[in-house]
C-alpha positions in Angstrom: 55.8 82.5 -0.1 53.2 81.0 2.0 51.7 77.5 1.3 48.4 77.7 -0.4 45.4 76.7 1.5 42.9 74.1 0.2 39.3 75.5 0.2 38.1 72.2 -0.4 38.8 71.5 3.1 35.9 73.8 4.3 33.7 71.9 2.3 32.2 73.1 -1.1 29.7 75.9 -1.3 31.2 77.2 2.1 29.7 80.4 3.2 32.4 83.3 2.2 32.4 86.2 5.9 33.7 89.3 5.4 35.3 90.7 8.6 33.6 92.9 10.6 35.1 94.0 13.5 35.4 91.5 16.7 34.3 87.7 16.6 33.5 87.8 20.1 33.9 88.6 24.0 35.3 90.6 23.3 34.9 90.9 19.3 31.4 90.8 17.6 30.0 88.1 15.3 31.8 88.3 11.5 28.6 89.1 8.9 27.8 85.9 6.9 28.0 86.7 3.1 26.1 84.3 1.0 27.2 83.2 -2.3 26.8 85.2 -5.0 26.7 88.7 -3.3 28.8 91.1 -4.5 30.8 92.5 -1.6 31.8 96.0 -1.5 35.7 97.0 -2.6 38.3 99.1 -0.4 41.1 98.6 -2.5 41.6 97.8 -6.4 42.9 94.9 -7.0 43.8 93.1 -10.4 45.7 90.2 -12.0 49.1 90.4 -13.9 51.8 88.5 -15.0 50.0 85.2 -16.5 47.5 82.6 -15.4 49.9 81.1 -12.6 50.3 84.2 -10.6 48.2 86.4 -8.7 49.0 90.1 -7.6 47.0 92.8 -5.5 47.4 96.4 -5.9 48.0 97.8 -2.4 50.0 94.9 -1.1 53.7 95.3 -2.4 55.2 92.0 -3.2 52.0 89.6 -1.4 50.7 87.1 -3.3 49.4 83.3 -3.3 50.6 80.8 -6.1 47.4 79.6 -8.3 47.5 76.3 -10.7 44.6 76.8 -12.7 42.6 74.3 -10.3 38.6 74.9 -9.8 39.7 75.2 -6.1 42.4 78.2 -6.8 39.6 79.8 -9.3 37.7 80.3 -6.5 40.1 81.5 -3.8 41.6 83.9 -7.2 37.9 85.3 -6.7 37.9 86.1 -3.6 40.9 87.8 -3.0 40.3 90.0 -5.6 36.9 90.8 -4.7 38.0 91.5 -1.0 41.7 91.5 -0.8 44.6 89.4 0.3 44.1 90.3 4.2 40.9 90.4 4.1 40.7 87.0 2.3 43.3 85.3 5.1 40.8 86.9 7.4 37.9 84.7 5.8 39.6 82.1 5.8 41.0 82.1 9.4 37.3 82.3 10.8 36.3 79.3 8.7 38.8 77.4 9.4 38.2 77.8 13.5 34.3 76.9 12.9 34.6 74.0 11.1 37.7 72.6 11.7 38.9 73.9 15.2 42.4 73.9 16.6 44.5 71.4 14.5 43.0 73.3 11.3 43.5 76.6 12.9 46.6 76.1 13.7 47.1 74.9 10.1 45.7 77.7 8.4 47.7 79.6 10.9 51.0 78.4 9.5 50.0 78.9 5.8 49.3 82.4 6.6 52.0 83.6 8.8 54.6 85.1 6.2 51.7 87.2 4.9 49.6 88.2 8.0 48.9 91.3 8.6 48.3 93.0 12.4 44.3 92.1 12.3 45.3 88.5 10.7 47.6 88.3 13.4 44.4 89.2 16.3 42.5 86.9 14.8 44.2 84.0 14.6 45.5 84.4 18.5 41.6 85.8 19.8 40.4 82.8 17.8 42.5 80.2 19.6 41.7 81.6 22.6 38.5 81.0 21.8 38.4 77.1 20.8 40.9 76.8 24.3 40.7 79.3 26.8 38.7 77.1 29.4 40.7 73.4 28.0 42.9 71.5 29.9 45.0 72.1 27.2 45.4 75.8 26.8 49.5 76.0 27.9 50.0 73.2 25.9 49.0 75.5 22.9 51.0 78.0 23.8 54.1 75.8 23.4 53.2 74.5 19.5 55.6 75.8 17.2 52.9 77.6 15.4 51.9 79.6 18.2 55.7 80.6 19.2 55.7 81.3 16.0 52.9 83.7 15.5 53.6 85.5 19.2 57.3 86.1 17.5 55.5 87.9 15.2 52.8 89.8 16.4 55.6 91.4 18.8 57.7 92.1 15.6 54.6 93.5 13.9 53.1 95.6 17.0 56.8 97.3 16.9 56.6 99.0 13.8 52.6 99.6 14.0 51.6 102.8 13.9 48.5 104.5 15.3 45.4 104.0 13.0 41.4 103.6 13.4 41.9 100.1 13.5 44.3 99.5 16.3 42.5 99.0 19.3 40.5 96.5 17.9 43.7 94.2 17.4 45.2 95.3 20.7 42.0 94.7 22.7 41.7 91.2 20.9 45.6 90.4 21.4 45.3 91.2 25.2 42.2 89.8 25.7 43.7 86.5 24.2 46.5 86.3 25.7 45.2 86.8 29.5 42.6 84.0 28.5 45.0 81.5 27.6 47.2 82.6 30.8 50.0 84.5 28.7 52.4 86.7 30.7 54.0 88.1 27.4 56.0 90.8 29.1 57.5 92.2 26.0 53.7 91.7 24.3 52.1 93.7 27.1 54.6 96.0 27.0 54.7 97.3 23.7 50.9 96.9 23.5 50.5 99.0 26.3 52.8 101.6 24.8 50.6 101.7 22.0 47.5 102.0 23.8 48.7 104.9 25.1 49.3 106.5 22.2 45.7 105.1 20.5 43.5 105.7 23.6 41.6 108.5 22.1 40.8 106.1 19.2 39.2 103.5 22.0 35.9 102.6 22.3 34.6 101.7 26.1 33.9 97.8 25.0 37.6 97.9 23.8 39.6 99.9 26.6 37.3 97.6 29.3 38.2 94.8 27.4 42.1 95.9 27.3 42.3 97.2 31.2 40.9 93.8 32.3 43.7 91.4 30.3 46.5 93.9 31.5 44.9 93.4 35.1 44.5 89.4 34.2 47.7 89.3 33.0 49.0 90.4 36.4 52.1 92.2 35.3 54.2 95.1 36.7 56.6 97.6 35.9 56.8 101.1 34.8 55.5 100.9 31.6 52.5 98.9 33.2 52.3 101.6 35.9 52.0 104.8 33.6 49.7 102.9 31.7 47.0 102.2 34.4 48.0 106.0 35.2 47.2 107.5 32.2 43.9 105.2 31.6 42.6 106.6 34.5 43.0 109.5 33.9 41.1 109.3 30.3 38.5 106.9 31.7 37.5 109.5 33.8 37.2 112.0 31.2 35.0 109.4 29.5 33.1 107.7 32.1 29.7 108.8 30.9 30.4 106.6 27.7 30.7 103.5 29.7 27.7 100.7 30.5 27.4 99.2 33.7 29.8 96.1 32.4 32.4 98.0 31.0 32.6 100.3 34.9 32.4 96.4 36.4 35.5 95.3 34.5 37.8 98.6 35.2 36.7 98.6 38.7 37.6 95.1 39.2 40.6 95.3 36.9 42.4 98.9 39.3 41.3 96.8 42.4 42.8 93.6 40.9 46.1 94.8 40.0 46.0 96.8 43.4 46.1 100.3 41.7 45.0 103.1 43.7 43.3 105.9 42.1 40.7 107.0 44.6 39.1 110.2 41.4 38.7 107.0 39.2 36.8 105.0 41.6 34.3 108.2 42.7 33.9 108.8 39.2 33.6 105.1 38.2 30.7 104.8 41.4 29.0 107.9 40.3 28.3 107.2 37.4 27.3 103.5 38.6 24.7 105.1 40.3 22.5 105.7 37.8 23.3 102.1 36.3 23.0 99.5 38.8 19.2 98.8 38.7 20.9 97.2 34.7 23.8 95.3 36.5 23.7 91.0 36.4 24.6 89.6 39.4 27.9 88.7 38.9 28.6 92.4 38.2 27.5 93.2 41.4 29.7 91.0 43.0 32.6 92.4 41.1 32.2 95.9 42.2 31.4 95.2 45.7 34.3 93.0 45.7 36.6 95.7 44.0 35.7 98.2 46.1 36.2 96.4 48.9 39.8 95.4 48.0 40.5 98.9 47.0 39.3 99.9 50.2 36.9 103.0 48.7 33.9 103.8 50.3 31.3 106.1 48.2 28.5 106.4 50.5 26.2 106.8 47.3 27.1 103.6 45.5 26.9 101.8 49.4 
């Protein structure tokens, strides 16, 4: 059973955010939901067992102890308007903006027992996000909380199957974990296994995003091998779906993690072609640079 978290930390009135999708580089913005708006409902959920208990429908045994407090009145609310995952979720992403790390980390610990694979991302993408460029980003990584969580996102990723919603979390895991300078080999193994078996489920944003931290990460093996293997493969079957950022990052990421794949990189230049006039300086430099070190020459690109 997971220690209950205090809303009254966050301040009263706080905004309530329903997830949507990534909270930044590479996840998106969460939607703001203002008070008072009645959010929409994937799951039914109801109350049983007496005032001091609350249960969801859909989430087996899960549950947060109430006391009748205005405070767990509140939280009782919003689990059952958007579920207990969903809620953590919430919660998670005000806890980062308002109270950073030390709260984070906090909220973190509450939540662990009942996290669920995008809990899990967002906790990890959102500490990357508070330290990814600190002085203090491998001193994070050895805080009980975060051994903690790592245990468990491996234990979780294990047993996940393939769903809609996968990439997302793997893209945000990997992304997080090359940011803070995380050589997770059993991590980026098993995440890479299920990429694999996701990648028709990818969108560009998210393999780009996931091809770059396995490139970051700087890891090798086999696993690691057939994975740039068979990315390249469906990249190229894709390419057309790809901005000018996303053919930046893989380029740089195969060159990077010295991966030679000379189909990829004609099919990653031709379709760069017809994108460059919309590429940012620093792209440029990254796919002169990767081309370079991949020693590829497309006399239409150069």
């Amino acid at each position: 059973m997971c220690a209950l978290f205090d809303v009254s930390l966050l301040g009263e009135g706080f905004a309530m955010y329903r997830f949507m999708g990534r909270p930044d580089h590479p996840v998106s913005h969460p939607q703001v939901v203002s008070k008072g708006t009645k959010p929409s409902m994937n799951r039914r959920h109801q109350q049983k067992g007496g005032a001091g208990k609350l249960q969801t429908q859909g989430f087996g045994k899960k549950s947060l102890p109430t006391d009748g407090s205005k405070g767990d009145l509140k939280q009782q609310a919003a689990i059952e308007a958007h579920g207990i995952n969903a809620w953590m979720n919430s919660m998670l992403l005000v806890a980062a903006e308002n109270g950073g790390t030390e709260q984070l980390l906090s909220t973190v610990a509450a939540f662990l027992p009942q996290m669920n694979l995008v809990n899990m991302s967002t906790s990890i993408h959102r500490l990357a996000r508070l330290n990814a460029c600190s002085q203090d980003a491998e001193n994070l990584m050895e805080h009980p909380t975060v051994i903690q969580l790592c245990r468990a996102m491996l234990e979780t990723l294990r047993v996940t199957p393939v769903s809609a919603s996968l990439p997302q979390s793997l893209s945000n895991i990997m992304w997080s974990m090359a940011s803070l300078h995380v050589a997770g080999k059993d991590i980026v193994e098993v995440a890479a296994d299920l990429a694999m078996r996701s990648m028709f489920l990818f969108k560009p944003a998210e393999l780009s995003s996931f091809v770059w931290a396995v490139a970051k990460i700087a890891m090798e093996g086999q696993t690691i091998k057939l994975f740039f293997d068979t990315t390249a493969d469906y990249i190229i079957s894709i390419v057309p779906r790809f901005n000018i950022r996303g053919l930046a990052m893989i380029a740089w990421s195969y060159a990077s993690a010295r991966q030679h794949h000379p189909q990829l990189f004609n099919s990653l230049a031709d379709q760069m072609c017809a994108l460059l006039t919309k590429a940012n300086p620093q792209e440029l430099a990254n796919i002169t640079w990767a081309f370079s070190t991949a020693n590829h020459c497309n006399q239409r690109l150069f």
